[in-house]
Gaussian input, Z-matrix of N, CA and C with variables (Angstrom, degrees):
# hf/3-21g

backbone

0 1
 N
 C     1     B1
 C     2     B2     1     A1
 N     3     B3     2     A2     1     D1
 C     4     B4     3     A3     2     D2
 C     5     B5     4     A4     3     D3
 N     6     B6     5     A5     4     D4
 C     7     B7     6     A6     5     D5
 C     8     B8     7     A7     6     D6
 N     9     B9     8     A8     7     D7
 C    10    B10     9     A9     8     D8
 C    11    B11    10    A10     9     D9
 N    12    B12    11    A11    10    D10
 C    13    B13    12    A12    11    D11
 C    14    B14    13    A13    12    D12
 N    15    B15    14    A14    13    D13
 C    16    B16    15    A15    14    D14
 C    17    B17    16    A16    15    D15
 N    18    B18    17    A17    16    D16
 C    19    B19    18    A18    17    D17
 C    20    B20    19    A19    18    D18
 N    21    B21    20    A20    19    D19
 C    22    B22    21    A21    20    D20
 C    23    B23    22    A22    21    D21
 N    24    B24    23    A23    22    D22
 C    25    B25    24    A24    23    D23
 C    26    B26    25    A25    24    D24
 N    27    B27    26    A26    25    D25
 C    28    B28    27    A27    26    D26
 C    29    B29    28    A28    27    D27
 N    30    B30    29    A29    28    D28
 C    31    B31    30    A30    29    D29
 C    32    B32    31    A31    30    D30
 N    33    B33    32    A32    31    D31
 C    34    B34    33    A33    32    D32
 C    35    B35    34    A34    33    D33
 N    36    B36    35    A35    34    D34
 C    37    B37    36    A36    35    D35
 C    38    B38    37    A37    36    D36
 N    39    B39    38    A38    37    D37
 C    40    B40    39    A39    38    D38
 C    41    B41    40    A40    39    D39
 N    42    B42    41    A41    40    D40
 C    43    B43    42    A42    41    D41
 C    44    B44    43    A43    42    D42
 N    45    B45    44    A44    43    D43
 C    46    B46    45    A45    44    D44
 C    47    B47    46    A46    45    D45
 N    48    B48    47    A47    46    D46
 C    49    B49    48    A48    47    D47
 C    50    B50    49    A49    48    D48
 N    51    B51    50    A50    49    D49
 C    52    B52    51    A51    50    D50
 C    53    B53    52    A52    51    D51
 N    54    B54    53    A53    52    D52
 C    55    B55    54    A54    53    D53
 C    56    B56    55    A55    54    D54
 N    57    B57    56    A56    55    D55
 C    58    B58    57    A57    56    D56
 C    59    B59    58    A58    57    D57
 N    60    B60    59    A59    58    D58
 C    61    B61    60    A60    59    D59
 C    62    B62    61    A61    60    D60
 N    63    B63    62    A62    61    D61
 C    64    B64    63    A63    62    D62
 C    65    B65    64    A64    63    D63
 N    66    B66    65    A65    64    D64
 C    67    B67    66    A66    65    D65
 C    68    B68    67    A67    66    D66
 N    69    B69    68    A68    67    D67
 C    70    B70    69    A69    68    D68
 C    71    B71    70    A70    69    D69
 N    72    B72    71    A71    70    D70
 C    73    B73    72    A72    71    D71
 C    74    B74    73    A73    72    D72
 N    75    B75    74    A74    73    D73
 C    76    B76    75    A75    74    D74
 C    77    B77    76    A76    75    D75
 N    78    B78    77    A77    76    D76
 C    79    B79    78    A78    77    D77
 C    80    B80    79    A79    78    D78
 N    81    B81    80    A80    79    D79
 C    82    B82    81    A81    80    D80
 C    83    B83    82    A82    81    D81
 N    84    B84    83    A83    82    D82
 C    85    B85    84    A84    83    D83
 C    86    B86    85    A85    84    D84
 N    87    B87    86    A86    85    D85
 C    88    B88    87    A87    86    D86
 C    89    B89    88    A88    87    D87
 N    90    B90    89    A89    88    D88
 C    91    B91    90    A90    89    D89
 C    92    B92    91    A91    90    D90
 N    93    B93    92    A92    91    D91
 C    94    B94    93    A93    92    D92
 C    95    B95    94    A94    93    D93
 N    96    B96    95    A95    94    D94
 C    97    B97    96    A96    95    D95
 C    98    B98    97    A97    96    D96
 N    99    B99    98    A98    97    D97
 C   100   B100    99    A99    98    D98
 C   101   B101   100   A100    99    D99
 N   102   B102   101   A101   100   D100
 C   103   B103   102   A102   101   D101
 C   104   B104   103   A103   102   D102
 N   105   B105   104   A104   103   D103
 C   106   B106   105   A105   104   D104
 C   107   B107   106   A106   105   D105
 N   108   B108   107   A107   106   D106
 C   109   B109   108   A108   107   D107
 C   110   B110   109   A109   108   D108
 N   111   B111   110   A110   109   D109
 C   112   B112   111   A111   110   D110
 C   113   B113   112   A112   111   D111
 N   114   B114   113   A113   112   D112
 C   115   B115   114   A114   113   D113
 C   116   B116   115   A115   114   D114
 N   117   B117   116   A116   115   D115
 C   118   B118   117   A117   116   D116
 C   119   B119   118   A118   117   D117
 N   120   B120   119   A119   118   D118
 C   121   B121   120   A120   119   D119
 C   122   B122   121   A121   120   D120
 N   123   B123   122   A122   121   D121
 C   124   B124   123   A123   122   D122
 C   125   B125   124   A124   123   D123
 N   126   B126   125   A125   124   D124
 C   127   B127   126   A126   125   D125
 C   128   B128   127   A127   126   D126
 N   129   B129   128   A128   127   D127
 C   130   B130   129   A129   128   D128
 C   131   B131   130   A130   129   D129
 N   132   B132   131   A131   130   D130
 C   133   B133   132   A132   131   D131
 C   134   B134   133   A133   132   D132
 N   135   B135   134   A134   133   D133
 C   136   B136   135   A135   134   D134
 C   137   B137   136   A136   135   D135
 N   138   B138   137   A137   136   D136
 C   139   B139   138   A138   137   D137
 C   140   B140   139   A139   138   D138
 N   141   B141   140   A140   139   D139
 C   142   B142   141   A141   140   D140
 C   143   B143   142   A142   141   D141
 N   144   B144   143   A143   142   D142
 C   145   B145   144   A144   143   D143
 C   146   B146   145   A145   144   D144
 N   147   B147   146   A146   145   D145
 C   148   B148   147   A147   146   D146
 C   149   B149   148   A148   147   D147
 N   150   B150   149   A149   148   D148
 C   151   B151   150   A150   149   D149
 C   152   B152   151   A151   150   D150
 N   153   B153   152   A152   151   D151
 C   154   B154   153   A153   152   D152
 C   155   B155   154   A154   153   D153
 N   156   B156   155   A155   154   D154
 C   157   B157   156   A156   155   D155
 C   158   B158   157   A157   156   D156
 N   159   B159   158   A158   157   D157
 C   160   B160   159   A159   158   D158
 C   161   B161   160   A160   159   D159
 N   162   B162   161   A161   160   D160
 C   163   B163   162   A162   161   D161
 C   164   B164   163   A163   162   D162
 N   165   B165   164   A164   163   D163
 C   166   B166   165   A165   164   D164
 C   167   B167   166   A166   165   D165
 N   168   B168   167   A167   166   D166
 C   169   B169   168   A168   167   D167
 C   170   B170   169   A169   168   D168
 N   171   B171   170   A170   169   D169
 C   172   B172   171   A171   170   D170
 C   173   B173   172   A172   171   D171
 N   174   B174   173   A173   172   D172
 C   175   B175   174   A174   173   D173
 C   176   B176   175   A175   174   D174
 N   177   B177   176   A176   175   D175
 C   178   B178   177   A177   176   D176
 C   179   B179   178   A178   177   D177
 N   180   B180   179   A179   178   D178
 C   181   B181   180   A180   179   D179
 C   182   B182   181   A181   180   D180
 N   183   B183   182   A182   181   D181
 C   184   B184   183   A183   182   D182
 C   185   B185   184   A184   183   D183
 N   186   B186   185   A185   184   D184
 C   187   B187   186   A186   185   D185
 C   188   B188   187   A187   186   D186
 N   189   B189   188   A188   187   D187
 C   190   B190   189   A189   188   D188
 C   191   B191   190   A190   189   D189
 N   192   B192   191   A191   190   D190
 C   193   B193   192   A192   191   D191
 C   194   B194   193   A193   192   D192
 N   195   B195   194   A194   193   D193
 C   196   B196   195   A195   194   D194
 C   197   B197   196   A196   195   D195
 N   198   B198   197   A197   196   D196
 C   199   B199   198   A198   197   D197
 C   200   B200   199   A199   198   D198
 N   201   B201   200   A200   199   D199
 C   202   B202   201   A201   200   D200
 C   203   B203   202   A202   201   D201
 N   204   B204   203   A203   202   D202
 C   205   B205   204   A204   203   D203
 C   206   B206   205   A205   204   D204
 N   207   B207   206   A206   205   D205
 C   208   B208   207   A207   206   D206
 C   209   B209   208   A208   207   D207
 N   210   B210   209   A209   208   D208
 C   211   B211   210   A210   209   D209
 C   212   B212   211   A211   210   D210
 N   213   B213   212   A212   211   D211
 C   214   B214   213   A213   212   D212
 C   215   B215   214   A214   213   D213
 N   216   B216   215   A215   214   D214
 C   217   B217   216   A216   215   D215
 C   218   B218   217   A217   216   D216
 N   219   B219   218   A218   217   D217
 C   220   B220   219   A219   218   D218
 C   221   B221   220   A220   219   D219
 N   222   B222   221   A221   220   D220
 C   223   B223   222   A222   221   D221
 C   224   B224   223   A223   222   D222
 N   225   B225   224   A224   223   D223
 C   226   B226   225   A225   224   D224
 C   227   B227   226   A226   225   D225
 N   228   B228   227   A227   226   D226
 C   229   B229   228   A228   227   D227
 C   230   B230   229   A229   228   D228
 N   231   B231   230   A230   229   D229
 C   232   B232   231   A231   230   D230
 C   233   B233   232   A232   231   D231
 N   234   B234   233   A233   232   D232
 C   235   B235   234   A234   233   D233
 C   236   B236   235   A235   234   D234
 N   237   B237   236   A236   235   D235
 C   238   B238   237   A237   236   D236
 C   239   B239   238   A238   237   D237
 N   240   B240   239   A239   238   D238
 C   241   B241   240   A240   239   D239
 C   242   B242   241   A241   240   D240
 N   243   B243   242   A242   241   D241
 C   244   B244   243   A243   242   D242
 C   245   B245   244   A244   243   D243
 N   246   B246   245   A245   244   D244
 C   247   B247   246   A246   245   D245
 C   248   B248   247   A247   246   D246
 N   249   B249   248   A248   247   D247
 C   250   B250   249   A249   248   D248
 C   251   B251   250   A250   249   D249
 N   252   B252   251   A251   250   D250
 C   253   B253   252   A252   251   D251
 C   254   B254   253   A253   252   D252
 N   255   B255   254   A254   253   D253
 C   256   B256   255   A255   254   D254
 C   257   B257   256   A256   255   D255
 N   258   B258   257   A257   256   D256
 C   259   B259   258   A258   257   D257
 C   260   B260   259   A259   258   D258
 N   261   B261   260   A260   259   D259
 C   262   B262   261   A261   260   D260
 C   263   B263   262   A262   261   D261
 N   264   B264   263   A263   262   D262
 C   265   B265   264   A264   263   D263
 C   266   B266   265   A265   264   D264
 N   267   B267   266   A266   265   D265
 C   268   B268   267   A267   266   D266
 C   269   B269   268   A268   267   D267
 N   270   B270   269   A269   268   D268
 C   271   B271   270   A270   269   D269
 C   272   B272   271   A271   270   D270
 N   273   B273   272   A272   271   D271
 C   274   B274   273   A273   272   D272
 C   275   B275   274   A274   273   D273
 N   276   B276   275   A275   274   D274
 C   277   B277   276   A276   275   D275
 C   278   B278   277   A277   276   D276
 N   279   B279   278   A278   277   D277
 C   280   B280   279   A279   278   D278
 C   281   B281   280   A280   279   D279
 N   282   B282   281   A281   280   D280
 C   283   B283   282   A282   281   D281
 C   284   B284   283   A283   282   D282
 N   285   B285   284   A284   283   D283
 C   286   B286   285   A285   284   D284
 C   287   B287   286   A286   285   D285

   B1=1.4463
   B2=1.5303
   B3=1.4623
   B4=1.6069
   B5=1.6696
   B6=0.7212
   B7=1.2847
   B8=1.5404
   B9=1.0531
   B10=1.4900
   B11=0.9396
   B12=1.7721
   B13=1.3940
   B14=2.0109
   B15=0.9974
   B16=1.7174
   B17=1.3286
   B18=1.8596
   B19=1.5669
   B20=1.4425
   B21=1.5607
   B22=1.5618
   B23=1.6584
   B24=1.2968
   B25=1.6110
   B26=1.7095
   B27=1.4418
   B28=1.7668
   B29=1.5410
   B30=1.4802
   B31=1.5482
   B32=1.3440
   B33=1.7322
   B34=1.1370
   B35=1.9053
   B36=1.1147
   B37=1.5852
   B38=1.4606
   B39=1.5587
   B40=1.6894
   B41=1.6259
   B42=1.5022
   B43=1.2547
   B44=1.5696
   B45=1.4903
   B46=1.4967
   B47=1.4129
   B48=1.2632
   B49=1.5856
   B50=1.6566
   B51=1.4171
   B52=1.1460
   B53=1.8251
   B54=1.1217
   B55=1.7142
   B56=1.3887
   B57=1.5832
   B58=1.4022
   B59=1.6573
   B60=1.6579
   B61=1.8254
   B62=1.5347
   B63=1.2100
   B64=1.2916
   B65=1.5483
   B66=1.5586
   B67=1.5852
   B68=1.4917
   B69=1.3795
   B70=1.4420
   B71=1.2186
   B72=1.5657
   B73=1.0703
   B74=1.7812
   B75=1.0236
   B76=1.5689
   B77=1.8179
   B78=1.3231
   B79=1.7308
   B80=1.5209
   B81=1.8352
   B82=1.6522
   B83=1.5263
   B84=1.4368
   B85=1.4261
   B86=1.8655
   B87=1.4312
   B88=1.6438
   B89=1.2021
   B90=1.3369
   B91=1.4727
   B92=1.7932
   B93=1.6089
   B94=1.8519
   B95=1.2470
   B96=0.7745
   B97=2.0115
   B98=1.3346
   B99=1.6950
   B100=1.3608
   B101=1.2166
   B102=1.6524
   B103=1.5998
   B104=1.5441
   B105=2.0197
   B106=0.7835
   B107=1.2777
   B108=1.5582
   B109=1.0909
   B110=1.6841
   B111=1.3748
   B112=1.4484
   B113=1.8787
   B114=1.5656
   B115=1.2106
   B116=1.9060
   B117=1.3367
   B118=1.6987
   B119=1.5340
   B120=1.1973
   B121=1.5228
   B122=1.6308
   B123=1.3813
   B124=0.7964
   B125=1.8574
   B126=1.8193
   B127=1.4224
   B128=1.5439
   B129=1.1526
   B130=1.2856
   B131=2.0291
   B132=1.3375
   B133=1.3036
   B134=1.3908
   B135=1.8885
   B136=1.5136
   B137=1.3215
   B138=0.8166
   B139=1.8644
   B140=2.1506
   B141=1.4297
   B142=1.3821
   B143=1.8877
   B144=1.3680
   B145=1.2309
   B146=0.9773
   B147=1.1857
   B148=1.6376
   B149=1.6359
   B150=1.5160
   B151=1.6569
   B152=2.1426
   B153=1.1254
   B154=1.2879
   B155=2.1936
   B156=1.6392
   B157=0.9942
   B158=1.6625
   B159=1.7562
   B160=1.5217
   B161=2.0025
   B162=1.2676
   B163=1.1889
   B164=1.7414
   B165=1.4943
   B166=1.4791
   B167=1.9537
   B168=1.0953
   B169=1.1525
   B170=1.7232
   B171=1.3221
   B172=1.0106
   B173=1.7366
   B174=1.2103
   B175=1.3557
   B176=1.8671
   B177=1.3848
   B178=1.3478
   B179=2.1489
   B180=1.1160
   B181=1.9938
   B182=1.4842
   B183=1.3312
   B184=1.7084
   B185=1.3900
   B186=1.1919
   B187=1.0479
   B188=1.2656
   B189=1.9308
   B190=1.3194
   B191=1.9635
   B192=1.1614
   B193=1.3722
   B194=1.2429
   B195=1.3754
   B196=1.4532
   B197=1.1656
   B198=1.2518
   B199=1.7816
   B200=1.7036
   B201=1.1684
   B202=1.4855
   B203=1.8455
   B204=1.5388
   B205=1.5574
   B206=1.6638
   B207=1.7287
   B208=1.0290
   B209=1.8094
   B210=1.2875
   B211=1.6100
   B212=1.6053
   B213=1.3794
   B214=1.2775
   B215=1.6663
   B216=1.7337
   B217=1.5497
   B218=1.3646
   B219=1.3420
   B220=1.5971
   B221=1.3671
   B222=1.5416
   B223=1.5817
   B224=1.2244
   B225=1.3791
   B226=1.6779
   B227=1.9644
   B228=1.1713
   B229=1.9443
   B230=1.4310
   B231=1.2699
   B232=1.6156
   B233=1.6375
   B234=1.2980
   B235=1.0436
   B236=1.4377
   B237=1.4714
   B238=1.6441
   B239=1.0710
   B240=1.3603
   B241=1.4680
   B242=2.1801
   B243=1.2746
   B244=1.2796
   B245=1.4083
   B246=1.5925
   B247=1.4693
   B248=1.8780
   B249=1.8680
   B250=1.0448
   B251=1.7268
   B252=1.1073
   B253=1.2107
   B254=2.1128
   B255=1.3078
   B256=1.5297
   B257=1.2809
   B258=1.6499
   B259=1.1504
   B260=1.1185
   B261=1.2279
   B262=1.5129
   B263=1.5013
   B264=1.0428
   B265=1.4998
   B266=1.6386
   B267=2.0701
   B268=1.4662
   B269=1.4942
   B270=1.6038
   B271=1.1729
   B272=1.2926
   B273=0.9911
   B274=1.6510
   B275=1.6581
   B276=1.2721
   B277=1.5085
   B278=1.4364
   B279=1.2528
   B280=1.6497
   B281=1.1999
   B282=1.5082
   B283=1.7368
   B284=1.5913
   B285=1.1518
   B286=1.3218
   B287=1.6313
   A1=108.64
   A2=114.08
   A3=106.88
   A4=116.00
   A5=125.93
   A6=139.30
   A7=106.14
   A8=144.80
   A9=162.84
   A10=121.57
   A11=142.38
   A12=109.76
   A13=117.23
   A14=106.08
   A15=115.08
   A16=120.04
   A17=98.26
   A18=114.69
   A19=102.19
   A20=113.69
   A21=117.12
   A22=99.12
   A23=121.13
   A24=112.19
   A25=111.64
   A26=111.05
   A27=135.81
   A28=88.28
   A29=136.93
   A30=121.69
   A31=96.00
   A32=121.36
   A33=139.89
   A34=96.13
   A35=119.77
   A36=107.17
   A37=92.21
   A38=97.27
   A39=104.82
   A40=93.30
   A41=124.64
   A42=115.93
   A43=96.25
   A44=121.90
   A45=131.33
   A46=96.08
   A47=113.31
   A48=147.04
   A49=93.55
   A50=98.50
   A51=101.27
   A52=131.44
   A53=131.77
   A54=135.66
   A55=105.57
   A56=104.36
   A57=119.39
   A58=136.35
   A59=80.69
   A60=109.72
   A61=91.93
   A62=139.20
   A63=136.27
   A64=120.69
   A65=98.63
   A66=111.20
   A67=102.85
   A68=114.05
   A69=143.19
   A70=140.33
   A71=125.58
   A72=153.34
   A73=94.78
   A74=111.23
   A75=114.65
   A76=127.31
   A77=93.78
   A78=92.68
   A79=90.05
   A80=102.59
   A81=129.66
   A82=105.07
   A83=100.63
   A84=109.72
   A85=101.10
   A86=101.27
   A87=95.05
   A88=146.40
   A89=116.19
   A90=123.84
   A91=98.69
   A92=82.14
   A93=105.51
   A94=107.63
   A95=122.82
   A96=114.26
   A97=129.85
   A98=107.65
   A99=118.51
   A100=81.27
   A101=116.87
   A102=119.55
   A103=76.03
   A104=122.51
   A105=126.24
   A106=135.07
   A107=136.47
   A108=138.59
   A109=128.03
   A110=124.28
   A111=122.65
   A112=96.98
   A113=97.17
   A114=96.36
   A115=120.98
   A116=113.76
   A117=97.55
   A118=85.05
   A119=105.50
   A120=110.80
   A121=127.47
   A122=129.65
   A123=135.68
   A124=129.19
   A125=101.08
   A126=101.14
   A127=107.61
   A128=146.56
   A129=154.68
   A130=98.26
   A131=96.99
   A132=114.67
   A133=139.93
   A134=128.69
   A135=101.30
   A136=137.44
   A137=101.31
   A138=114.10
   A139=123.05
   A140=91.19
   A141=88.34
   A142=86.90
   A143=128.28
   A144=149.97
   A145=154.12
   A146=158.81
   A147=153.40
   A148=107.59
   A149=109.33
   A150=92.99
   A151=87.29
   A152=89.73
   A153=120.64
   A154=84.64
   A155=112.25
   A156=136.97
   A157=104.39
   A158=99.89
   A159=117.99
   A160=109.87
   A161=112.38
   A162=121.63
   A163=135.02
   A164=92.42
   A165=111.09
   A166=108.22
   A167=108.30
   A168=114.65
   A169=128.26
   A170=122.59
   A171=155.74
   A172=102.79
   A173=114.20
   A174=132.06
   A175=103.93
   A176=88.98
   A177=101.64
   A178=119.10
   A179=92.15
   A180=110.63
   A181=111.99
   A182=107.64
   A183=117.08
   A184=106.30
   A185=133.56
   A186=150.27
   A187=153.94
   A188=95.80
   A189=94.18
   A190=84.99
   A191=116.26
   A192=117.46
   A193=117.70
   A194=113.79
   A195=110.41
   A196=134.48
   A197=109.18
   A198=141.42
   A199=98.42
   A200=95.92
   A201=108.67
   A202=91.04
   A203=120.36
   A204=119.95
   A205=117.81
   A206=104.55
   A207=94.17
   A208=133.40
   A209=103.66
   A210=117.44
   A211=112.23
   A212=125.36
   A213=130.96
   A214=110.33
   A215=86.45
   A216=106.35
   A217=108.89
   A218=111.32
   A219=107.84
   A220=142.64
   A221=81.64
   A222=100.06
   A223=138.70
   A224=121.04
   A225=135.00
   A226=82.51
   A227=97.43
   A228=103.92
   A229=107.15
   A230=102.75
   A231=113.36
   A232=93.70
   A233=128.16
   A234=152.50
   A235=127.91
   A236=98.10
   A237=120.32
   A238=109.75
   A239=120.79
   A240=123.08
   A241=91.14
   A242=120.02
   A243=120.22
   A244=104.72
   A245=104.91
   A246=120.20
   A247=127.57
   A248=95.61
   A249=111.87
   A250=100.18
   A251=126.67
   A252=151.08
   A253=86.82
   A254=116.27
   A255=106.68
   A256=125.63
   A257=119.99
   A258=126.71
   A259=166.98
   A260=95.36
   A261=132.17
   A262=108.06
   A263=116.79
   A264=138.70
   A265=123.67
   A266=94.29
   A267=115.32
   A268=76.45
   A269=127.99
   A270=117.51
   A271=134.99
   A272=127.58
   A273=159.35
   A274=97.97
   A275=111.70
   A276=119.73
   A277=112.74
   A278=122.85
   A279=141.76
   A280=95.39
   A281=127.31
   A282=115.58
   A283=97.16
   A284=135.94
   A285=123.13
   A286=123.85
   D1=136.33
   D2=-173.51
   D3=-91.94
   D4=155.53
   D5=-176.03
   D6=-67.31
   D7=69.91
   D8=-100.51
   D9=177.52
   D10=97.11
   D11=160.27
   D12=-82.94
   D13=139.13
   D14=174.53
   D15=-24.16
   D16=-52.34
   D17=-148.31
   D18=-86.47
   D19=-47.87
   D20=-154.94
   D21=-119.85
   D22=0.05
   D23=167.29
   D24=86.85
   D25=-7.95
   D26=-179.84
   D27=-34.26
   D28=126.17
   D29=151.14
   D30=-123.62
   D31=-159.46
   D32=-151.17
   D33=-88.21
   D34=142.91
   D35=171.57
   D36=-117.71
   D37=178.38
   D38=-173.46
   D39=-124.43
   D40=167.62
   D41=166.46
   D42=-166.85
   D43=-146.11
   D44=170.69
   D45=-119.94
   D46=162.40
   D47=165.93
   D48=-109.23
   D49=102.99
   D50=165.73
   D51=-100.51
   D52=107.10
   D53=-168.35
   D54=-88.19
   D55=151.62
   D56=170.15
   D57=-1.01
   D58=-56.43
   D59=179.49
   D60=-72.40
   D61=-49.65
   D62=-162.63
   D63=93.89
   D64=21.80
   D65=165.77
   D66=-84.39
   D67=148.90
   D68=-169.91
   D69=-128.15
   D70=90.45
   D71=-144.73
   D72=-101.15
   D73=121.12
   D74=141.55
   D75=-40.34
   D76=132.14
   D77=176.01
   D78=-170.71
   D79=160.48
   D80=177.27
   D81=-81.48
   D82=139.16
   D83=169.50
   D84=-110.90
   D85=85.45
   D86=162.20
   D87=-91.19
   D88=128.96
   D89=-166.54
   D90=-67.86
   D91=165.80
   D92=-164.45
   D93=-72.51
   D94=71.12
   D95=179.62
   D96=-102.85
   D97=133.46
   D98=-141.16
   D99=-99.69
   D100=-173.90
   D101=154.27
   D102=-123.39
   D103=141.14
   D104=157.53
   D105=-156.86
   D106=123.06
   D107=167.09
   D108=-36.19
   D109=105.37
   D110=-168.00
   D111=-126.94
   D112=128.45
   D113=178.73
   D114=-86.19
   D115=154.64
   D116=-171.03
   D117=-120.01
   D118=134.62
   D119=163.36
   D120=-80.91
   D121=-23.59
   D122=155.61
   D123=-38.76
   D124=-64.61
   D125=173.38
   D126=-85.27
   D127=-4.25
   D128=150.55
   D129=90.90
   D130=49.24
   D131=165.06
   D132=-167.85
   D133=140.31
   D134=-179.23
   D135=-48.62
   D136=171.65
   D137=170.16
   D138=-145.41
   D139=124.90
   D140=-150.47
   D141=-85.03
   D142=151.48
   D143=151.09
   D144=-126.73
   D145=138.72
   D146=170.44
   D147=-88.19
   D148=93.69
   D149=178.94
   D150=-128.72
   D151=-176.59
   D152=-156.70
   D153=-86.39
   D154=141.45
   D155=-170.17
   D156=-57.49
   D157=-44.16
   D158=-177.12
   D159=-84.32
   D160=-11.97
   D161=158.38
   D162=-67.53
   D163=-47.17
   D164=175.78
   D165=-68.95
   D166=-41.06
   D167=163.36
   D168=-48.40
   D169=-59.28
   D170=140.46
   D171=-16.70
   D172=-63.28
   D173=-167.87
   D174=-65.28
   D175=-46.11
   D176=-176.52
   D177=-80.06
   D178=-26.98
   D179=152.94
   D180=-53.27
   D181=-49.01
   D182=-162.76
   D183=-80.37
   D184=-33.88
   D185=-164.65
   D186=83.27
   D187=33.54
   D188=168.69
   D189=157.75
   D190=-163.22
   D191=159.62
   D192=-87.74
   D193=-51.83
   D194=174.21
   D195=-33.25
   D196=-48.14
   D197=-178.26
   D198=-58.29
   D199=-50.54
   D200=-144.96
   D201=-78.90
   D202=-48.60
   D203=167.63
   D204=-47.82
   D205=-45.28
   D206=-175.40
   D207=-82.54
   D208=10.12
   D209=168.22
   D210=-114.09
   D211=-5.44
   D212=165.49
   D213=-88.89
   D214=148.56
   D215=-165.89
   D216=-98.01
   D217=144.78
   D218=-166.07
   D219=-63.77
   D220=-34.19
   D221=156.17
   D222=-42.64
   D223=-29.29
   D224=-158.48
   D225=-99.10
   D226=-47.03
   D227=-167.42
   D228=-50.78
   D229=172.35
   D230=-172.64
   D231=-106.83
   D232=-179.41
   D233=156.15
   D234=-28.75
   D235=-59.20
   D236=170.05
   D237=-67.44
   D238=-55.35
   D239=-143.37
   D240=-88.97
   D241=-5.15
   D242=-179.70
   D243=-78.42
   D244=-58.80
   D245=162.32
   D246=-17.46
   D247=-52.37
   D248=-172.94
   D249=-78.47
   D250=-55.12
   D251=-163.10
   D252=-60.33
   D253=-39.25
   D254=177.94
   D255=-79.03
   D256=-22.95
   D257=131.37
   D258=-39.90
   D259=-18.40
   D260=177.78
   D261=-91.10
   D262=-37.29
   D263=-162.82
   D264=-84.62
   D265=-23.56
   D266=-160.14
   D267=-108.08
   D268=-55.37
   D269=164.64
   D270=-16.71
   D271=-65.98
   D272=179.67
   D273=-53.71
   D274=-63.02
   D275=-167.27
   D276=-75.44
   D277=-6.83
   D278=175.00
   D279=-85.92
   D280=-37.15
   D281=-159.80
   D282=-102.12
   D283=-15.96
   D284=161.90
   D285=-104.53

């Protein structure tokens, strides 16, 4: 599983560890990633994910998952969460 959040595209960065002396070591900058259950009101069921700590937040600003898929660009999304996000969409367009 990659070090990935779903929602916002967040991956691992690289940088230096920098010490006292100001010698400089390579090291990972990893993002916060939850595993988490988010409910969608639309298909009238959860949905399990790995998104980023500052994502879920985000998610929770927007108002909901739904909200939050349907103003996110596909590109940044994962696989699943596009999947979900096309469902949502076919959903929507069935009820009007």
């Amino acid at each position: 599983m990659s070090r990935r959040c779903e929602l916002t595209g967040k991956a691992v960065l690289s940088g230096h560890l920098v010490s006292h002396s100001n010698r400089k070591t390579k090291r990972k900058f990893l993002p916060n990633l939850c595993n988490v259950t988010l409910q969608s009101e639309t298909l009238q069921r959860s949905v399990r994910l790995r998104v980023s700590a500052n994502a879920l937040r985000s998610v929770e600003h927007r108002g909901g998952l739904d909200s939050f898929l349907a103003k996110a660009k596909n590109d940044e999304l994962s696989d699943n969460a596009r999947t979900i996000k096309r469902e949502i969409e076919k959903k929507l367009a069935a009820a009007n």
